[in-house]
Structure formats: structure tokens, C-alpha cells
py3Dmol code that shows the C-alpha trace and the ligand (Angstrom):
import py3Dmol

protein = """\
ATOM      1  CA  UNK A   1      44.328 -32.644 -47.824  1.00  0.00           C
ATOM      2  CA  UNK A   2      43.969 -30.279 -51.095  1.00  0.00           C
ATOM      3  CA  UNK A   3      46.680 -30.482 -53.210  1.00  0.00           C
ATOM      4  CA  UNK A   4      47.714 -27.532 -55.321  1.00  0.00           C
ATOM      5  CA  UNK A   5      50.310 -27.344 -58.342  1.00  0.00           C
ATOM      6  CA  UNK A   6      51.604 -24.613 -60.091  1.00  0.00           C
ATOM      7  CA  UNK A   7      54.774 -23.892 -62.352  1.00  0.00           C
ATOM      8  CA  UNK A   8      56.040 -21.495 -59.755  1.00  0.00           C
ATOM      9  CA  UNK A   9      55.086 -18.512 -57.399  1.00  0.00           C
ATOM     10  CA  UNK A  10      52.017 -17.775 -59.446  1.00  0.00           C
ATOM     11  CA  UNK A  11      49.558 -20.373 -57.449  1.00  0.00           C
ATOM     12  CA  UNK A  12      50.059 -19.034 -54.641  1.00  0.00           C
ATOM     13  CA  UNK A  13      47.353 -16.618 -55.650  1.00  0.00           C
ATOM     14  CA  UNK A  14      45.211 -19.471 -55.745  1.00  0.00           C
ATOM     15  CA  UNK A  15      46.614 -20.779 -52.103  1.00  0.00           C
ATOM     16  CA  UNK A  16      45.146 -17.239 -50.520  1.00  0.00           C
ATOM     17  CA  UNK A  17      42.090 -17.265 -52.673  1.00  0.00           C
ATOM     18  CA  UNK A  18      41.319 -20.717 -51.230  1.00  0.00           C
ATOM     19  CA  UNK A  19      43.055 -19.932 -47.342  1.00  0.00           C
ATOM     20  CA  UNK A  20      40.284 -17.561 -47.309  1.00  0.00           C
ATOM     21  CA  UNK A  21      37.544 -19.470 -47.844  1.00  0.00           C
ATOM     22  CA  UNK A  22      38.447 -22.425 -46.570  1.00  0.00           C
ATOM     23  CA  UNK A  23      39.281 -23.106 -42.805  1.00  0.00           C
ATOM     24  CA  UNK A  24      39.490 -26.301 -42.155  1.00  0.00           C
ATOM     25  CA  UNK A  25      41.796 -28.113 -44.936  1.00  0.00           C
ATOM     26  CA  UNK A  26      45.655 -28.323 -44.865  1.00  0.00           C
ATOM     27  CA  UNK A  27      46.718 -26.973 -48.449  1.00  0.00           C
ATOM     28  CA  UNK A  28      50.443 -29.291 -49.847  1.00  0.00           C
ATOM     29  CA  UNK A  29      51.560 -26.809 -52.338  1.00  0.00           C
ATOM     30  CA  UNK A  30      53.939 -27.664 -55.011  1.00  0.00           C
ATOM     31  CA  UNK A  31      55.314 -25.028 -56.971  1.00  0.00           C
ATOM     32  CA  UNK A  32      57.954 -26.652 -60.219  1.00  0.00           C
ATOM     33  CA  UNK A  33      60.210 -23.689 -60.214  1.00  0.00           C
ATOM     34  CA  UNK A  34      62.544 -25.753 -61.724  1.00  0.00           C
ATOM     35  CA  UNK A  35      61.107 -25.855 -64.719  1.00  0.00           C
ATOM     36  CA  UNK A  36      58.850 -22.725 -64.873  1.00  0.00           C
ATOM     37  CA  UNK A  37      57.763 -21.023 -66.942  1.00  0.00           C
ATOM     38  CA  UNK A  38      54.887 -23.008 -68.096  1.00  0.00           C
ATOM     39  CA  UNK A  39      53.712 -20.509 -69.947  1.00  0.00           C
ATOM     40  CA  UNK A  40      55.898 -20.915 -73.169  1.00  0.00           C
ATOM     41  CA  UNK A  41      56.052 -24.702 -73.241  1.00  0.00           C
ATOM     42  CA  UNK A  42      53.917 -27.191 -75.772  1.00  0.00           C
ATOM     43  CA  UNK A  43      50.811 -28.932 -74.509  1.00  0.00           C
ATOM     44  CA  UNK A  44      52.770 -32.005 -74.551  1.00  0.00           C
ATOM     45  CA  UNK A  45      55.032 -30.829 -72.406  1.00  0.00           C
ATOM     46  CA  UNK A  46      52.331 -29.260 -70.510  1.00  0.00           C
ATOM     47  CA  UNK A  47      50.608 -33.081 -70.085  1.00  0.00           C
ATOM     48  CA  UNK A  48      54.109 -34.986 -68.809  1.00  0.00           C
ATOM     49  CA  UNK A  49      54.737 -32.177 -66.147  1.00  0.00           C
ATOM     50  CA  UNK A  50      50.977 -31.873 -64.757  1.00  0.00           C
ATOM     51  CA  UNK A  51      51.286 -35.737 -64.802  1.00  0.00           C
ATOM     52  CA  UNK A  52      53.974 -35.865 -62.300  1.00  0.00           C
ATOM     53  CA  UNK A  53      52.993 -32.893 -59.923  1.00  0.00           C
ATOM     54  CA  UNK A  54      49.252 -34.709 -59.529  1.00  0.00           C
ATOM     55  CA  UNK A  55      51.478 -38.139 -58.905  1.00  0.00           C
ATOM     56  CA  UNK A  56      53.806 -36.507 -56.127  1.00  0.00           C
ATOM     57  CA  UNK A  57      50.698 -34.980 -55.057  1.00  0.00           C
ATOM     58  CA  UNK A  58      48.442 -38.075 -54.588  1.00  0.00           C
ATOM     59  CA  UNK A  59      51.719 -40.038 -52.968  1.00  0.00           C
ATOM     60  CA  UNK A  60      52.074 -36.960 -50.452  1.00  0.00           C
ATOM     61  CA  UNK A  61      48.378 -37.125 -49.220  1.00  0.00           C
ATOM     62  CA  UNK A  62      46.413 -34.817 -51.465  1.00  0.00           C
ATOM     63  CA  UNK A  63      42.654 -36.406 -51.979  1.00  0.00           C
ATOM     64  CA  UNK A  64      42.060 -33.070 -54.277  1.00  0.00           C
ATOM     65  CA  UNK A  65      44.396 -31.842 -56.960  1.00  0.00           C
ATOM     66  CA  UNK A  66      43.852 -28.371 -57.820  1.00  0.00           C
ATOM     67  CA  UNK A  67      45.467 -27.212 -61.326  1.00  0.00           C
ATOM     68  CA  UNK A  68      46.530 -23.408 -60.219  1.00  0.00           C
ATOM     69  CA  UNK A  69      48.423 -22.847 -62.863  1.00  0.00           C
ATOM     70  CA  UNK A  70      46.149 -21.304 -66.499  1.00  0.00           C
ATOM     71  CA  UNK A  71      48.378 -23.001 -68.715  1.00  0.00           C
ATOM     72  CA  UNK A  72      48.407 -26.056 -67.503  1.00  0.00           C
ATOM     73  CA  UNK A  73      44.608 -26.314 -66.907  1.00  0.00           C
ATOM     74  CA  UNK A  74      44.332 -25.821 -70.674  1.00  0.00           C
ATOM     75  CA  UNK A  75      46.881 -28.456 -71.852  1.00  0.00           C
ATOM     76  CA  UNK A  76      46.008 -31.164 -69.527  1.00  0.00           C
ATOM     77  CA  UNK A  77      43.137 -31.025 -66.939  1.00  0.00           C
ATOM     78  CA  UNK A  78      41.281 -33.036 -69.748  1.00  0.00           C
ATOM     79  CA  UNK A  79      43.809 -36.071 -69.570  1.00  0.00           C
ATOM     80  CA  UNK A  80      44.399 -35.516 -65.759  1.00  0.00           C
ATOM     81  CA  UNK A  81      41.135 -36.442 -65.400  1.00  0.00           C
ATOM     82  CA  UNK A  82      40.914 -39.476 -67.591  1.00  0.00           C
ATOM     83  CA  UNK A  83      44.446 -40.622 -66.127  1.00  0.00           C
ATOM     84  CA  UNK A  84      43.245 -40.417 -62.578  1.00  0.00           C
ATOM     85  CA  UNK A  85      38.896 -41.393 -62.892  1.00  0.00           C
ATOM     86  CA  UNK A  86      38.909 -41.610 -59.083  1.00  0.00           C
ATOM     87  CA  UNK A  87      40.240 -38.244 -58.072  1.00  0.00           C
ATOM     88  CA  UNK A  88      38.586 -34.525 -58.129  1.00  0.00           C
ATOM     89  CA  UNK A  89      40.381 -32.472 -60.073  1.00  0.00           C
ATOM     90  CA  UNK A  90      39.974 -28.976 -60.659  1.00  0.00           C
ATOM     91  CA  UNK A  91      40.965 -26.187 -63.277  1.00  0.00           C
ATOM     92  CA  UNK A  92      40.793 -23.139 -63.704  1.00  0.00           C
ATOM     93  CA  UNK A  93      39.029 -22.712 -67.229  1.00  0.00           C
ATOM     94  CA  UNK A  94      36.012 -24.069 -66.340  1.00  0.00           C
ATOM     95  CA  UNK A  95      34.901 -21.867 -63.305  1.00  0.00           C
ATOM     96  CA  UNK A  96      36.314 -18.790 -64.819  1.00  0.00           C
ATOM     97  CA  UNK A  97      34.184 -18.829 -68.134  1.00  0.00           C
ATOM     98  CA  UNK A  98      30.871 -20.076 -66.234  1.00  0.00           C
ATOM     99  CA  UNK A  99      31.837 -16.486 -64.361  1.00  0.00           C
ATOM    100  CA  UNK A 100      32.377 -14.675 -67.327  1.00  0.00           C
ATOM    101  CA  UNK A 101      29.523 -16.031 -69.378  1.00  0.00           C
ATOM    102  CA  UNK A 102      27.276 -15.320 -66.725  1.00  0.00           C
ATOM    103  CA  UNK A 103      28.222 -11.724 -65.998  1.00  0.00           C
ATOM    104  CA  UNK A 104      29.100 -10.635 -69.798  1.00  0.00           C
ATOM    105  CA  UNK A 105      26.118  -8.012 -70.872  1.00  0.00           C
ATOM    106  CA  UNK A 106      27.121  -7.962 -74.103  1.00  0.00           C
ATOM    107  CA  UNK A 107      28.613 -11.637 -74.961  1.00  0.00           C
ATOM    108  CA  UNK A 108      32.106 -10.133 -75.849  1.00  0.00           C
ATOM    109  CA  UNK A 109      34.426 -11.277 -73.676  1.00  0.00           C
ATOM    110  CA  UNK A 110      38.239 -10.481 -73.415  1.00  0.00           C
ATOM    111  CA  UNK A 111      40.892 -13.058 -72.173  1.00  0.00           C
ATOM    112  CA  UNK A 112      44.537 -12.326 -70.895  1.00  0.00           C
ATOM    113  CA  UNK A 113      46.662 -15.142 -70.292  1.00  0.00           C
ATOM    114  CA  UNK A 114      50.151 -16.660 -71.543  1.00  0.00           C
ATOM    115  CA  UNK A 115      51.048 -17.614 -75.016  1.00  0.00           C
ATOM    116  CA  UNK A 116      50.115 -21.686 -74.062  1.00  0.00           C
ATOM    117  CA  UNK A 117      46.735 -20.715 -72.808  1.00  0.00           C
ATOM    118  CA  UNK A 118      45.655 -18.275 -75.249  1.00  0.00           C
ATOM    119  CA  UNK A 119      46.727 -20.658 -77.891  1.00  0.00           C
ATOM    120  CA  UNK A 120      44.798 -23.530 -76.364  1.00  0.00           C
ATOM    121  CA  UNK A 121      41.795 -21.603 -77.294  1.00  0.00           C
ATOM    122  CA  UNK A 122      39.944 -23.776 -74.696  1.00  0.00           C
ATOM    123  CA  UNK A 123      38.285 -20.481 -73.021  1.00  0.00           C
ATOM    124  CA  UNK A 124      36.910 -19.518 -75.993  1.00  0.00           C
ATOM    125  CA  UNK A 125      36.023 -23.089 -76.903  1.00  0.00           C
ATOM    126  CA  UNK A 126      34.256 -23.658 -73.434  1.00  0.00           C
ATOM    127  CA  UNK A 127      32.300 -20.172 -73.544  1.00  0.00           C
ATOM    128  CA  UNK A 128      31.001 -21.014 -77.031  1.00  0.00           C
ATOM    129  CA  UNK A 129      29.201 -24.331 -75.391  1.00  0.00           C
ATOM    130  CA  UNK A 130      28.265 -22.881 -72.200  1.00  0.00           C
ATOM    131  CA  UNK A 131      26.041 -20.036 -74.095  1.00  0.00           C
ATOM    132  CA  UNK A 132      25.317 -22.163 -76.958  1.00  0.00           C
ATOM    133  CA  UNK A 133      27.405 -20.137 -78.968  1.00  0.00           C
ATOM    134  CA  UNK A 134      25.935 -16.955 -78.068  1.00  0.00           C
ATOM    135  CA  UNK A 135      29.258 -15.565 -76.493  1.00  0.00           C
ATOM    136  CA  UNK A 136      32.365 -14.556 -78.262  1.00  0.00           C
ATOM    137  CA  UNK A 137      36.009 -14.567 -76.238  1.00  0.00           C
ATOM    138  CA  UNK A 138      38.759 -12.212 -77.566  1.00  0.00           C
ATOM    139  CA  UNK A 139      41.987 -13.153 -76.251  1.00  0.00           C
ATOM    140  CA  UNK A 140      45.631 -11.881 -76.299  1.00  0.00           C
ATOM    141  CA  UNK A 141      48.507 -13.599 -74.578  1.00  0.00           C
ATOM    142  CA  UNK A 142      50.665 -11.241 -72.381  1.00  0.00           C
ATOM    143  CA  UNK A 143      54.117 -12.709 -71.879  1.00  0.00           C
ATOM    144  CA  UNK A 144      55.889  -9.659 -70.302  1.00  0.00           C
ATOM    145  CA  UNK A 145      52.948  -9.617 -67.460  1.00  0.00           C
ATOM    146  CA  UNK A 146      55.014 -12.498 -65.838  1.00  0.00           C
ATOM    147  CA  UNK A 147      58.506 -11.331 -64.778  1.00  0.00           C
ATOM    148  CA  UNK A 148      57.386  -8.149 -64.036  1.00  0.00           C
ATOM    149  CA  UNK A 149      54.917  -9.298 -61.157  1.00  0.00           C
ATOM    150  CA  UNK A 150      57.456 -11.310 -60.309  1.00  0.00           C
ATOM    151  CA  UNK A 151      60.058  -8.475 -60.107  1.00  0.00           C
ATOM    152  CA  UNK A 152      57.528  -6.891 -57.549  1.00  0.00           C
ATOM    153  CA  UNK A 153      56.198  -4.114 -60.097  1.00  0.00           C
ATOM    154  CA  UNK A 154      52.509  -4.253 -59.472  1.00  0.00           C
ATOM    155  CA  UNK A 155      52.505  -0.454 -59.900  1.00  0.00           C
ATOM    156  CA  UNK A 156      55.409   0.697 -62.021  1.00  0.00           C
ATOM    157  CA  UNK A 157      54.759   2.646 -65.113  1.00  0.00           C
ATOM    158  CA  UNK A 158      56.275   0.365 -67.242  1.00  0.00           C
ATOM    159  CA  UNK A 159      53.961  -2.014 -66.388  1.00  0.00           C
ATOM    160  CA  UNK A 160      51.112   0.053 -66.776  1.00  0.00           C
ATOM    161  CA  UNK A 161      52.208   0.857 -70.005  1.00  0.00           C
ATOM    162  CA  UNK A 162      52.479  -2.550 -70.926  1.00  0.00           C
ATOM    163  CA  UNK A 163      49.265  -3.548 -69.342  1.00  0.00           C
ATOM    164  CA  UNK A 164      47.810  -0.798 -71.969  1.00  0.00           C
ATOM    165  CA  UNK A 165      49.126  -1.716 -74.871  1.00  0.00           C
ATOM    166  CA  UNK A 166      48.482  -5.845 -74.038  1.00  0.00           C
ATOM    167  CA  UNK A 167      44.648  -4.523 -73.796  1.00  0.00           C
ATOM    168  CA  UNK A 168      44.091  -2.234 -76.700  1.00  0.00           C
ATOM    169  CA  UNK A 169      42.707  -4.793 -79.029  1.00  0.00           C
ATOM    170  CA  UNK A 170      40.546  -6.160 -76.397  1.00  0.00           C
ATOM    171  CA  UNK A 171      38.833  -2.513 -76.167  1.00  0.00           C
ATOM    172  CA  UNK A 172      38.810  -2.100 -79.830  1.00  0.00           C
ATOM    173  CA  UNK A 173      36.574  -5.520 -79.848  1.00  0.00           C
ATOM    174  CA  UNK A 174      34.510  -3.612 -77.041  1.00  0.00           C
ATOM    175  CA  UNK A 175      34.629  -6.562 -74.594  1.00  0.00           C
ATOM    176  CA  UNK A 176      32.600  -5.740 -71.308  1.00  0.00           C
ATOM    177  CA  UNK A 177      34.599  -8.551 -69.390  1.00  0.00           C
ATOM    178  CA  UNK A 178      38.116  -9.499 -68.838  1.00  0.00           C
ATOM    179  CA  UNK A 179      39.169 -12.452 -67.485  1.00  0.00           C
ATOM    180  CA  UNK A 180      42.124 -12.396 -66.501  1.00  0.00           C
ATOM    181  CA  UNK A 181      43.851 -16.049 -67.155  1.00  0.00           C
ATOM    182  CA  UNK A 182      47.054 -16.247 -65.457  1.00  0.00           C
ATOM    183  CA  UNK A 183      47.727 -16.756 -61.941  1.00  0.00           C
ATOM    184  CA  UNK A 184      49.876 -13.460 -61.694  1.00  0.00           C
ATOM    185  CA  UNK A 185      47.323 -11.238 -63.009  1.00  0.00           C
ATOM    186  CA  UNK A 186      45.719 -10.947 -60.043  1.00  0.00           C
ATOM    187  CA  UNK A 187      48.732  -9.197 -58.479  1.00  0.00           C
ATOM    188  CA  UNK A 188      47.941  -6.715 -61.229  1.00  0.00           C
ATOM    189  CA  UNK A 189      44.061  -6.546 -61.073  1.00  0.00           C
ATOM    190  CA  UNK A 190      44.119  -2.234 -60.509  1.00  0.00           C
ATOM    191  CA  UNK A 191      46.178  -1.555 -63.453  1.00  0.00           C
ATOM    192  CA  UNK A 192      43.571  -3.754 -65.137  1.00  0.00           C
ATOM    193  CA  UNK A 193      40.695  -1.889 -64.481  1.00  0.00           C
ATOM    194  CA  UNK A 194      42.141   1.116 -64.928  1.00  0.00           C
ATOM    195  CA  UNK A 195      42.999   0.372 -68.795  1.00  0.00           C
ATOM    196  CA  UNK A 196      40.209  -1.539 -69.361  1.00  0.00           C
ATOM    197  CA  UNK A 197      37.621   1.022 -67.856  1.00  0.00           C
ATOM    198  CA  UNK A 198      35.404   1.076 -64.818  1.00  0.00           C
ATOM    199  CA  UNK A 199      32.377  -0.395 -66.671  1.00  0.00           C
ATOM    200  CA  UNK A 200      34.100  -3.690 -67.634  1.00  0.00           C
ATOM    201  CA  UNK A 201      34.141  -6.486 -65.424  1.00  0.00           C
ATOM    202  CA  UNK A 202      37.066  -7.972 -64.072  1.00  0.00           C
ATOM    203  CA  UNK A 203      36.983 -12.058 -64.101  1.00  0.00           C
ATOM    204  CA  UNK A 204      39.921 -13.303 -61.211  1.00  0.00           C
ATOM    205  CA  UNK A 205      40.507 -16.423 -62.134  1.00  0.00           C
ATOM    206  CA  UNK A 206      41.913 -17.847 -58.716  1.00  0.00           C
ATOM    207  CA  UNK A 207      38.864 -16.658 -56.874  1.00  0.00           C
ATOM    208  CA  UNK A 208      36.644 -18.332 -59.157  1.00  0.00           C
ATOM    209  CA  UNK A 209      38.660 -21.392 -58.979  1.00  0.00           C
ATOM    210  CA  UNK A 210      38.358 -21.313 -55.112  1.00  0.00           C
ATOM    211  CA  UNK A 211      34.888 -20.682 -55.151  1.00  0.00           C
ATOM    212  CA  UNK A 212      34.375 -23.685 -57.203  1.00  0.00           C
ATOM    213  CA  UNK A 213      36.482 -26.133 -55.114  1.00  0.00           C
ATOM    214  CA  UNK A 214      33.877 -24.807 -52.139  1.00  0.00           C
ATOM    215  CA  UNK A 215      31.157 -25.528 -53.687  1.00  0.00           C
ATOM    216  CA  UNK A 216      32.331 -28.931 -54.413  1.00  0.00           C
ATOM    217  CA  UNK A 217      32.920 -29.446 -50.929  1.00  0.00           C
ATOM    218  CA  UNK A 218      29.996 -28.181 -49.942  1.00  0.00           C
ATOM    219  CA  UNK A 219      28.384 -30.681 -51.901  1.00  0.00           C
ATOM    220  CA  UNK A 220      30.360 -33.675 -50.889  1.00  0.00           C
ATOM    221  CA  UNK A 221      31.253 -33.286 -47.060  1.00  0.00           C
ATOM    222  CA  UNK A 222      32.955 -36.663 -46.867  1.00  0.00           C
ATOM    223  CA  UNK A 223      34.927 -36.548 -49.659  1.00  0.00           C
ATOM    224  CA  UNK A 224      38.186 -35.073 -47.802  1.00  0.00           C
ATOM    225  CA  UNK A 225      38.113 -35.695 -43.745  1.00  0.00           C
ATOM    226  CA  UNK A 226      37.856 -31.882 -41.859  1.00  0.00           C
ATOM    227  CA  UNK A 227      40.934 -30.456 -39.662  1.00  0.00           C
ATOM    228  CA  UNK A 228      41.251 -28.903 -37.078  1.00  0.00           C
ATOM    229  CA  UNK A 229      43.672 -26.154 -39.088  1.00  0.00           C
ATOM    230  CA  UNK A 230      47.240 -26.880 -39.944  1.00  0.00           C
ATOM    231  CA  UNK A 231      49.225 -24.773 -41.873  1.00  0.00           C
ATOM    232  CA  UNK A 232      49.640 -25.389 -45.375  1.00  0.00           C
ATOM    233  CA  UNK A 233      53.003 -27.250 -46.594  1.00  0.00           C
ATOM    234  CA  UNK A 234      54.688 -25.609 -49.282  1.00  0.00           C
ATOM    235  CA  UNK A 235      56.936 -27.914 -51.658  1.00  0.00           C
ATOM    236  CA  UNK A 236      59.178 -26.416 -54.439  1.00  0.00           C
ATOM    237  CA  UNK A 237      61.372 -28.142 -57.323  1.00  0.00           C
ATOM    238  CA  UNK A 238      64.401 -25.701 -56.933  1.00  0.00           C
ATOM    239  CA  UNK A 239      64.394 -23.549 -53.767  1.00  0.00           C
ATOM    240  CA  UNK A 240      65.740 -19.631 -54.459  1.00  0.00           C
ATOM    241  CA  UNK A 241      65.931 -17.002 -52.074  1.00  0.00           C
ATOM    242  CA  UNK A 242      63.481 -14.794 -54.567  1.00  0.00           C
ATOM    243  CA  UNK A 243      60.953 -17.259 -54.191  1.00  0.00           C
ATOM    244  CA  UNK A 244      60.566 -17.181 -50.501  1.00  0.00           C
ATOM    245  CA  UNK A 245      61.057 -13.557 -50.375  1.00  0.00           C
ATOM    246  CA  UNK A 246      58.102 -13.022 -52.982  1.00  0.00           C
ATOM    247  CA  UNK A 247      55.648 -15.812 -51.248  1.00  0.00           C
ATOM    248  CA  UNK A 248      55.885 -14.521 -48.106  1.00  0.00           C
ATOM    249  CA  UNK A 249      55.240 -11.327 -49.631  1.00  0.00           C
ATOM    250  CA  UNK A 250      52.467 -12.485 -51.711  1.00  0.00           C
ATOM    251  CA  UNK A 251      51.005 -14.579 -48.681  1.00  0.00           C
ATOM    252  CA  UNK A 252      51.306 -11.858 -46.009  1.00  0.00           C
ATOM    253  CA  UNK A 253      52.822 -14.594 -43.780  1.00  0.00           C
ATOM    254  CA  UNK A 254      56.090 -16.833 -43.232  1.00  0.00           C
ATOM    255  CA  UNK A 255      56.554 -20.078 -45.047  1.00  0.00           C
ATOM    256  CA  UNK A 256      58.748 -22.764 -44.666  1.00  0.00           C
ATOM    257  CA  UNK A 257      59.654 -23.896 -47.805  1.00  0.00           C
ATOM    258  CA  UNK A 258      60.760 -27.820 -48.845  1.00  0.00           C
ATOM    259  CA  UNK A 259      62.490 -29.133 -52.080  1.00  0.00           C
ATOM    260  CA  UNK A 260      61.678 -32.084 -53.735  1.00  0.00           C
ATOM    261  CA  UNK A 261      63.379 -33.795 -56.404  1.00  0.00           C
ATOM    262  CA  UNK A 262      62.022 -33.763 -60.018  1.00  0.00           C
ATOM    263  CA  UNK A 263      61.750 -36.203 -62.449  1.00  0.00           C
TER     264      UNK A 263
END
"""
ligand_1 = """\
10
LIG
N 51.308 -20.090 -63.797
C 51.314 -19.665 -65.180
C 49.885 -19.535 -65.684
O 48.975 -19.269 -64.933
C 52.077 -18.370 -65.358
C 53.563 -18.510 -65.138
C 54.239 -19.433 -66.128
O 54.241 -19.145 -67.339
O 54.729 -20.457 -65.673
O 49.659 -19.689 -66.864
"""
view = py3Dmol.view(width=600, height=400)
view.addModel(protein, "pdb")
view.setStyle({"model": 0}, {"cartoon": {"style": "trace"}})
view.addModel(ligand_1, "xyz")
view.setStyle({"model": 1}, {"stick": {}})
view.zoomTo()
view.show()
């Protein structure tokens, strides 16, 4: 079984990037909407709640922890992987710049992403090493992008306004690719390329993410057992009517949704 975490709704872009691809794994979701957002809180922080997710993950089954969430694949997929040597565990940085590094024509690329990844700088780190310095990211953190996809306003002129002004500078640095770093952005990815321009390309960061866990188990066929298809179990730290409105809006299908008790 794949396990999944997230602070919230926002993996669940991730969940129906990697339902598509993938037809024969059970997906055990758990979303801390407790204690979202993740997106404001210190690394440290960061660390001691990916910790415990990838624990109640591994106890419940999962063989596979997938990091949805952006900003806690830059504080702590690093020390998830040291604390757990045995386990495959993916984030979201990694595939997303090997995308954008790859597709950028002119090695200026733009990042959009919460205040705790931008500040990580680990995209712009990774890029640097992956073109041998030859690429340059531009990033700007866009903490009103949040509540408003959550709010349902994927087309509202507010948010488009918003969406405009979050991506000036990134056009003033004439970046040719965006990536966009947050698992709600997705939800937005029109409004993107209309303010960014038809010409730039448009990195989705939980496509890239699911593309990469494929390939991995493309690679190593034993590493999780296939089955036949179950439906994915969806766990939650604090259990709102919101939330299951907006993922079974999001997922384009009815979820039962289970709360679990957080440290
Ligand atoms: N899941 C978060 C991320 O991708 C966005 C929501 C939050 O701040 O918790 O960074």
C-alpha cells in the first residue's frame, strides 16, 4: 500500500494525480487538518509532524510514504529518509525541478509555493546542482493562494487578481517556467497561465511527483505486492464537514472519511 501525507485537503491533488496512473495500489491517505496549515510553520516543526504521519503511516500498512505536501518535502524529506533507511520515500522537490530544469529554454525559472517552502530555498538549491549551476530559480511565496482554493474560488476575480500580482516579479525576471510548488496550485493552474503567458511552461508539481513514484515502481515490481483495486482509505486528524464537501469535490467521487488521533 502507498501511503500519502499531507497537512490537509491539498494532497489530494496528489491522490488523483497518482489514481490516474496507477491502477493497481490501494492509496491510505492521511490528511493533519488538525494542525494545517503547514505552510507557515518552522522546519522544526515541519520535521516532528512529517515524523509522525510517516510513523502512523508505516503502522497502518503503507510500504511507500509519499510527502504530498511542498512544505513539508522541503523541511524534512531529507531526515525522513535518514530516520527510516529501509523505506521509499518520495517528495515533491526533487521530481519537480528535474521537470523544470529539463524543460526551462532559458535557465530562469519561477517558483510559487508557501512562505516555508520558498524560504527553504531547497528548489533553487536542487536546480543549481542538477544543471551545474547553469539554472537560476526565482521564487515568491503566495500565502493567500491557500484559503481561497480552499473557499472553492478557482475562478473568482479576486483570485485572479491576486494570482497577478503574486506573479509580477516572476515576469519581470522573465522566467520561461513556473513551477508551481504547492499542492493547491494545481486547482488554479488556468489562472496561472493566463498571467504568466502562453509561452511559459507550467511545472504541476503533483503530476510530476506521481510520475516519479511510477517510475519507481516500474523499476522495482516487487517492492509493494499488486491489487486487484481497492479504494483508497482516507484518514484525517480533525474531521469537518468542509473537508469532505471539498474532497469529494476535488476527487470527483465519494469518500468515506476516518479520524485518527494525533499526537
Ligand atoms: N500542503 C501545503 C503545501 O503544499 C499547502 C497548505 C498548507 O500550508 O498546509 O505546501
Amino acid at each position: 500500500m502507498i501511503g500519502i501525507f499531507d497537512s490537509g485537503i491539498g494532497g489530494l491533488t496528489v491522490v488523483k494525480a497518482l489514481q490516474k496512473k496507477l491502477f493497481h495500489q490501494q492509496l491510505l491517505y492521511f490528511g493533519d487538518t488538525a494542525r494545517t496549515p503547514y505552510g507557515s510553520k518552522s522546519p522544526e516543526t515541519l520535521v516532528r509532524y512529517a515524523r509522525q504521519n510517516t510513523e502512523w503511516l508505516l503502522e497502518h500498512g503503507a510500504k511507500i510514504i509519499v510527502v504530498a505536501c511542498n512544505s513539508a518535502s522541503a523541511a524534512a524529506t531529507v531526515q525522513l529518509r535518514k530516520d527510516y533507511p529501509g523505506v521509499p520515500i518520495f517528495g515533491v522537490i526533487t521530481p519537480a525541478v528535474e521537470a523544470a530544469v529539463t524543460k526551462t529554454r532559458n535557465g530562469l525559472i519561477g517558483l510559487v509555493g508557501t512562505r516555508a517552502t520558498v524560504s527553504s530555498n531547497l528548489y533553487g538549491t536542487y536546480a543549481k546542482k542538477m544543471s551545474d549551476g547553469k539554472v537560476q530559480v526565482f521564487a515568491n511565496a503566495c500565502p493567500l493562494l491557500v484559503p481561497l482554493v480552499e473557499e472553492g474560488w478557482f475562478s473568482a476575480g479576486e483570485t485572479k487578481r491576486i494570482v497577478k500580482k503574486y506573479v509580477h516579479p516572476l515576469r519581470a525576471k522573465n522566467v520561461d517556467t513556473l513551477i508551481l510548488g504547492c499542492t493547491h496550485y494545481p486547482l488554479l493552474k488556468q489562472i496561472f497561465q493566463q498571467k504568466m503567458g502562453n509561452q511559459t511552461i507550467l511545472i504541476d508539481s503533483a503530476e510530476e511527483l506521481a510520475k516519479s513514484v511510477v517510475h519507481y515502481l516500474d523499476e522495482n515490481p516487487d517492492s509493494i505486492k499488486k491489487l486487484p483495486k481497492k479504494k483508497s482509505v482516507f484518514y484525517v486528524s480533525d474531521i469537518t464537514s468542509h473537508f469532505q464537501y471539498i474532497a469529494e469535490r476535488w476527487l470527483g467521487e465519494t469518500i468515506e472519511l476516518h479520524k485518527v488521533a494525533c499526537a
